[in-house]
C-alpha positions, 0 to 999 in steps of 0.5 A, spaced: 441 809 254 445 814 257 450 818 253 457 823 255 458 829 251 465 831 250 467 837 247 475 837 245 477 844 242 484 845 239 487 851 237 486 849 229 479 847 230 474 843 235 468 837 236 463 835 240 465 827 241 458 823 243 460 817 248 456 811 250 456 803 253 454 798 249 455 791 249 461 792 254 465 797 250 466 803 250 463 807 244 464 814 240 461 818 235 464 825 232 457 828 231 459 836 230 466 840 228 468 846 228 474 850 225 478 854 230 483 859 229 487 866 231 484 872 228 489 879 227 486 885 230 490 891 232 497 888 230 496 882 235 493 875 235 486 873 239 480 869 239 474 870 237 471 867 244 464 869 242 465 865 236 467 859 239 462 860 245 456 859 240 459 852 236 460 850 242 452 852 245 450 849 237 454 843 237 450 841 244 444 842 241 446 838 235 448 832 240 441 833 243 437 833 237 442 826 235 440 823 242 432 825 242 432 820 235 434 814 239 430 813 244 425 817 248 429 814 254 436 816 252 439 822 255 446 826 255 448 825 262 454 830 263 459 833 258 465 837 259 470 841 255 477 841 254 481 846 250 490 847 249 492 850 255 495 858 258 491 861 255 485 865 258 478 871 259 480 876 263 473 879 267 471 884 272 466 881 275 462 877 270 463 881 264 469 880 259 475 884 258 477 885 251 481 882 247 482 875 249 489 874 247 492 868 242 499 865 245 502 865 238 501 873 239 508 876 241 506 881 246 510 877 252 516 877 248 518 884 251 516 883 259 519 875 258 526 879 261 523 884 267 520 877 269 526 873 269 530 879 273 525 879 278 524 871 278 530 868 275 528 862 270 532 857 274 527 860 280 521 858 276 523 852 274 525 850 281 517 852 284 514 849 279 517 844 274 514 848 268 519 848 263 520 855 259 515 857 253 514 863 251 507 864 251 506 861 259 501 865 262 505 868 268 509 871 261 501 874 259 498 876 266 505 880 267 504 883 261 496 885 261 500 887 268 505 892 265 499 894 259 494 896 264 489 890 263 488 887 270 485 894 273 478 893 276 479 884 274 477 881 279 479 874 276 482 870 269 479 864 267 482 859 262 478 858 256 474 852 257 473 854 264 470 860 261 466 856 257 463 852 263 462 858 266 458 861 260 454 855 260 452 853 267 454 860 271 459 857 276 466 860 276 473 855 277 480 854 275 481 847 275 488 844 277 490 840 270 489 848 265 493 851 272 499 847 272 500 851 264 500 858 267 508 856 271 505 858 276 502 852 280 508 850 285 509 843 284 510 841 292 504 844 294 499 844 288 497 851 289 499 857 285 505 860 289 505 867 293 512 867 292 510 869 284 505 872 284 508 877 290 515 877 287 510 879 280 504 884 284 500 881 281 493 881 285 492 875 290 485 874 288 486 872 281 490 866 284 485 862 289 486 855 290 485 850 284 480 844 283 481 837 282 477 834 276 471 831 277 466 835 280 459 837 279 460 845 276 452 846 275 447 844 269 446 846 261 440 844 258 438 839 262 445 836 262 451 836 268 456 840 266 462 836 270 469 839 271 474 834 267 482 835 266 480 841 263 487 841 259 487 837 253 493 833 254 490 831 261 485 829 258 488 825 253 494 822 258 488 820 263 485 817 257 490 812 256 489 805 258 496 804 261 499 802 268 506 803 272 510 809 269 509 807 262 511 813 257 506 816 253 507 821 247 502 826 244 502 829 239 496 834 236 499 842 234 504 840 238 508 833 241 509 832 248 512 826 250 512 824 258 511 819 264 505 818 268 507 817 276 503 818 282 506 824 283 
């Protein structure tokens, strides 16, 4: 039998979810969980990405040894990882530039005016429909910006495309997780020259991002496959609804949206 490994991580805590077919239904089975949380260090709010990165390696090995007891023929197919959104690793190369930042840290609040007066909220607004947050990526890369962090990176990964690069080497920035920055622009579906130039912000960090679906590699024998690696992308996909039907989500924070072609 085949099985699907998903691993949903939120801010408060995460889990390795199994799934399979059977009897025509789809069927799921929590198999491992973790808490996750904020640490303080220096005055600021980050993550202890290490940490996270081994539940996420033990909860697949927990899901392996699961499976192994079924059967001798059934196997984990492919897994993928989702995560909250705007948050990222900095890297230069293929090493980490610490510390990984939490959203809830207050770093962004003093460069939120210097990036207004040089792009106007309603000028944001209008290229990407992102509504205003605080913690929006393009607020946090303007800071690492100003604080001297972004000398010598060569690229920034958002948390789960991290964890997908940790576990199968390949490097990608996935469209969902992108469109959390405020900089993706909403016509083209590309991060917008306009902002990152406006910004001086390296063009390099920004190559075009990926759809969902993809084949990024392999982990222990199991396809690590690039879903909507935004966690309410992935919900929203999720639900068996048709037309412009509303949806409302609601984890560390409650979104309510329509889903249309575009």
């Amino acid at each position: 039998m085949k099985y699907y490994l998903a691993i949903d991580i939120g801010a408060s805590s995460g889990r390795h979810i199994l799934g399979w077919h059977e009897d025509e239904r789809v069927k799921t089975r929590e198999i491992y969980r973790f808490h996750n949380g904020v640490e303080h260090l220096d005055g600021h709010l980050v993550w202890n990405i290490d940490a996270l990165l081994q539940h996420v390696k033990r909860g697949i090995s927990t899901a392996l040894s699961a499976v192994d007891k079924v059967s001798e023929s059934s196997r984990i197919a492919s897994l993928s990882i989702d995560t909250w959104g705007v948050d990222y690793v900095l890297m230069s190369g293929d090493k980490e530039v610490s510390p990984v930042y939490a959203y809830r840290d207050s770093r962004t609040e003093i460069v939120i005016p210097k990036v207004h007066a040089l792009l106007p909220f309603d000028t944001l607004y209008e290229r990407t429909g992102c509504q205003f947050q605080s913690f929006n990526s393009i607020y946090q890369l303007y800071a690492d910006k100003e604080g001297g962090r972004l000398n010598g990176v060569t690229d920034f990964l958002m948390i789960p495309e991290y964890l997908l690069y940790k576990l199968c080497g390949v490097k990608t920035k996935e469209y969902t997780n992108a469109t959390t920055t405020g900089m993706i622009n909403a016509k083209t579906g590309t991060f917008d020259p306009f902002l990152y130039e406006t910004l001086g912000l390296p063009k390099e960090l920004f190559p075009s991002p990926v759809q969902p679906g993809r084949i990024l590699g392999e982990y222990k024998g199991i396809r690590c496959m690039l879903g909507a690696t935004h966690d309410t992308a992935s919900a929203v996909e999720g639900i068996p609804m048709e037309g412009n039907h509303p949806y409302f989500s609601s984890g560390t924070w409650s979104l309510l949206g329509v889903k249309t072609p575009r």
